[in-house]
N, C-alpha and C positions, 0 to 999 in steps of 0.2 A: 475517437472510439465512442459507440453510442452503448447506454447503460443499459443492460438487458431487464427484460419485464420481472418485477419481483413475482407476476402470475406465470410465468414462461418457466423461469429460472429458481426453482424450487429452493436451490439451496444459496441463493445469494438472499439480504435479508438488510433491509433499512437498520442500521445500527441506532444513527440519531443524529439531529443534529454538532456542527462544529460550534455552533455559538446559539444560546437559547432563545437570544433576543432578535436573531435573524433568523427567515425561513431556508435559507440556502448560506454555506453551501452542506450537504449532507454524507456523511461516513457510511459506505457501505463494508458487507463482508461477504466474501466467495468462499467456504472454508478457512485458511489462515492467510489470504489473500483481502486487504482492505484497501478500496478507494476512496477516494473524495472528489464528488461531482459538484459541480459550478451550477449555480441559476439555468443556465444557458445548454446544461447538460453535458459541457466536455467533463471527462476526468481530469483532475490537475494536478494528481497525486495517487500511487500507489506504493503498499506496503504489503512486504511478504513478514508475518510473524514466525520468529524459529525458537521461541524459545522454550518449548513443550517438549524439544526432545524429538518430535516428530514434526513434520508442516505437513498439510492438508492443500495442493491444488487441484485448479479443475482438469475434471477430464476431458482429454480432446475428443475421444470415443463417443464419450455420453453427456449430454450437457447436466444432468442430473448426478452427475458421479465425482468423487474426487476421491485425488492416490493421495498417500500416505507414504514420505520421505522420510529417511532420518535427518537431523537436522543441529547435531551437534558440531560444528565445524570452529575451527579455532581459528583465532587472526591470522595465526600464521599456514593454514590449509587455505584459505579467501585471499589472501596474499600470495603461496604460490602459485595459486588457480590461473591468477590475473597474470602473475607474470608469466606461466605457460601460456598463458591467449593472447602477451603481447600487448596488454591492457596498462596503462601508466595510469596510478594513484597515487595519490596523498597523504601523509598521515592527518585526521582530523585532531584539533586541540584536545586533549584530555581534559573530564571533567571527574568528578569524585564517582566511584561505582563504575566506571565506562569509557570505555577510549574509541575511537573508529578510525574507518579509512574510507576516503569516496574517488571514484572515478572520475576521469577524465578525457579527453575534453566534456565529454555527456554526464551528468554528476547522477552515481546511483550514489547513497550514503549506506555502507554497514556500519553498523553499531554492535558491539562487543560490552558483554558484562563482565569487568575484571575481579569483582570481589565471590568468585565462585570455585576459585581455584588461584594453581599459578600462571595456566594460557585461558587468555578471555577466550572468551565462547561466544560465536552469533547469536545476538538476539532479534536483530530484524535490519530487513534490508530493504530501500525505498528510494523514489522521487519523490520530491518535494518542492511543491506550487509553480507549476510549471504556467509563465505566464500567457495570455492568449487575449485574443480581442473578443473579450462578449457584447454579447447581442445585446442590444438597446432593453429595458425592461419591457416596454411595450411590445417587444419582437417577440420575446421568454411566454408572455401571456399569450401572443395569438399562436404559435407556433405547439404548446404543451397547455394540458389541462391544470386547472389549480390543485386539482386532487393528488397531481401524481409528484412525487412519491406518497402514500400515503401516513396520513401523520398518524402518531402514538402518541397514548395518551401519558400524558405527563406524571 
């Protein structure tokens, strides 16, 4: 998937770096949709944020535009979901404030906030660092401008 122009694409938007002391790799956002691109410019990870009550993606219509979901759904709605679609998951280990479930064999991860009530509630749903063979550095420099994405100031 190649990362659309932040001059193109109005409303996706350099968030920041993932680590301060390397220039890659970078967190973007599309509305409540976040990826993270690689040196080499694959995406290696994205995440849908639900936990606003509403989610924000793009629109297929307009690339300028994004709909507005509700987005309260509880472990056990994302649980039957799955097993209506014949989808086999996991429970993830519980940690304090959170419990999840991820898919399989393909692993999405939801994450659930349990201290909000008595049924968690989605708070965001993602891939996470999806391995891949990048390009040599040398290929990243002739291939892409140094400018782009461009940086903020610190």
């Amino acid at each position: 998937m190649e990362v659309p122009s932040p001059v193109t694409a109005s409303v996706t938007q350099l968030v920041e770096r993932i680590d301060k002391r390397h220039r890659w790799p970078h967190l973007y956002s599309y509305g409540d949709v976040e990826f993270v691109v690689c040196r080499c410019r694959i995406i290696t990870s994205v995440t849908v944020q639900t936990w606003r009550g509403t989610v924000e993606l793009p629109s297929q219509a307009q690339s300028d535009e994004v709909i507005a979901l509700p987005a309260q759904l509880t472990f056990a709605q994302v649980a039957d979901a799955l097993a209506a679609a014949d989808c086999r998951w996991e429970r993830l280990k519980p940690i304090e404030g959170q419990c999840g479930l991820r898919t399989l064999p393909e692993r999405v991860d939801f994450t659930f906030a349990t201290d909000d009530g008595p049924d968690p509630v989605l708070h965001d749903a993602g891939t996470w660092a999806h391995e891949h063979d990048c390009m040599p550095a040398a290929a990243v420099d002739a291939a892409f401008a140094d400018d782009f994405p461009p940086e903020q100031a610190d």
